[in-house]
N, C-alpha and C positions, 0 to 999 in steps of 0.2 A: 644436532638438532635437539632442542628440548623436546621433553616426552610431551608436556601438555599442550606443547602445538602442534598435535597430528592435522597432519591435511587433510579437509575431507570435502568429496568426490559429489558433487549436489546436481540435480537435475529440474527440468520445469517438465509440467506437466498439466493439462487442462483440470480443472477443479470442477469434482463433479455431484453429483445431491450425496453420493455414498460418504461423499466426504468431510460431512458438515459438522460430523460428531467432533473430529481432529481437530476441524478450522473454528468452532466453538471453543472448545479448550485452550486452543493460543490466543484466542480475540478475547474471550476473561481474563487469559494471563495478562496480555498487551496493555488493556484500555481500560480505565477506573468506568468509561461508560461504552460498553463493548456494543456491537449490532445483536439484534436477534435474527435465530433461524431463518427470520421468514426475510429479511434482507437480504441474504445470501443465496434464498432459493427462486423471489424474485430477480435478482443477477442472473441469475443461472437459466430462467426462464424464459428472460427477454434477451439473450442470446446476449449480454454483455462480455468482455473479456476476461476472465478469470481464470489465473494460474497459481499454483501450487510450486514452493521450492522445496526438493524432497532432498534426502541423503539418506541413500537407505529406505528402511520405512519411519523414518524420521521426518516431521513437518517443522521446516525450518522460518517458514513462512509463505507470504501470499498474499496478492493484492487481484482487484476488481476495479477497471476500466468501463467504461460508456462511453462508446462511438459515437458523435455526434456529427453534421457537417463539418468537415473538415480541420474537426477537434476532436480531442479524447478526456475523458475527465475522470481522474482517480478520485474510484470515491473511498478505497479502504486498500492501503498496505500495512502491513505487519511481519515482523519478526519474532520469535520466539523468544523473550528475553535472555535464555541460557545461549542464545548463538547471535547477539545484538553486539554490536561495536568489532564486528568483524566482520564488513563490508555485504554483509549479506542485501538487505535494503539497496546499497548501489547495484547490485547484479539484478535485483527486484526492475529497479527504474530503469537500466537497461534492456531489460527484457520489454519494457512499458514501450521503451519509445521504437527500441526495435518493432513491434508489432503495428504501433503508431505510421513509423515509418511504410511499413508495409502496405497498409491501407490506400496509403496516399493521404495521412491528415498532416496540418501545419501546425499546429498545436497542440499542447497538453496542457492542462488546467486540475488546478485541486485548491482545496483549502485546508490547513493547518492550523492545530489551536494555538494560538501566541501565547500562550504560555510551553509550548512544547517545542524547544529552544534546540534538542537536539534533534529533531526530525527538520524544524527551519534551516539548521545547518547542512543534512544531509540532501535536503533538496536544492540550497544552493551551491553546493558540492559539485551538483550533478548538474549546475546550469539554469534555474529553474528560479527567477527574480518575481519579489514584491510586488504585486500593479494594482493592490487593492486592500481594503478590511471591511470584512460583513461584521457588523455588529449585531452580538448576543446571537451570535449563531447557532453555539456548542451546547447543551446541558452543563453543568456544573456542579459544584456540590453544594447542597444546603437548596435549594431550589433555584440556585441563581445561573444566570446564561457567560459565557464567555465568549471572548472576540474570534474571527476565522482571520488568518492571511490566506488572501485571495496571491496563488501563484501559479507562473505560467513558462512554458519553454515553448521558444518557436523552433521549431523543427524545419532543418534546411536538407 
């Protein structure tokens, strides 16, 4: 086995305010236009779904669901770039819909900047097709807005 591919041994775990300092840190590494604090701690206030993928005391990543009638809607996943293109994001969105699952919802919904080509690929990966485009959704840079793909998986 190559050295530089050690396996390593990752957990989920509820995300919680203690936690916001770690999931700041990777949401600036992640995102040219990251959420602020107070995003994350109303998630966390209004009882949405928010998990942490640990290894160690390592924050590998983490995403933030909202339960709705019988849908769920990802409003933020992220990876840590140093542990990105090593399926971590699938284990993310399996955690997603497992929980989804759980509830009893039929649906999951998110939107994607169309210019982020590999996140549209990882969530078609995972099931998860085109049914729309919000225009001038996103911030962008220079003051200008860019496009969202509206995407969805029905959950059987």
């Amino acid at each position: 086995m190559n050295a530089l591919l050690k396996p390593i041994e990752a957990r989920l775990e509820p995300m919680r305010e203690s936690d916001l300092d770690a999931v700041l840190a990777l949401e600036l590494q992640a995102y040219p236009h990251p959420w602020q604090r107070k995003h994350f701690s109303d998630c966390l206030a209004g009882g949405y779904q928010a998990q942490l993928l640990m290894a160690d005391d390592t924050l590998l990543g983490y995403f933030v669901a909202m339960p709705g009638f019988e849908e769920a809607h990802l409003l933020n996943l992220a990876v840590a770039p140093s542990h990105q293109r090593q399926g971590w994001a699938l284990v993310l969105l399996d955690a997603l819909v497992l929980w989804a699952r759980g509830k009893g919802l039929q649906w999951v919904w998110l939107e994607s900047r169309a210019s982020n080509s590999r996140a549209v690929q990882v969530y078609q990966a995972h099931g998860f097709r085109q049914v729309g485009v919000r225009k001038h959704y996103y911030p962008a840079s220079n003051g200008q807005r860019e496009d969202a793909l509206v995407m969805s998986l029905k959950l059987n």
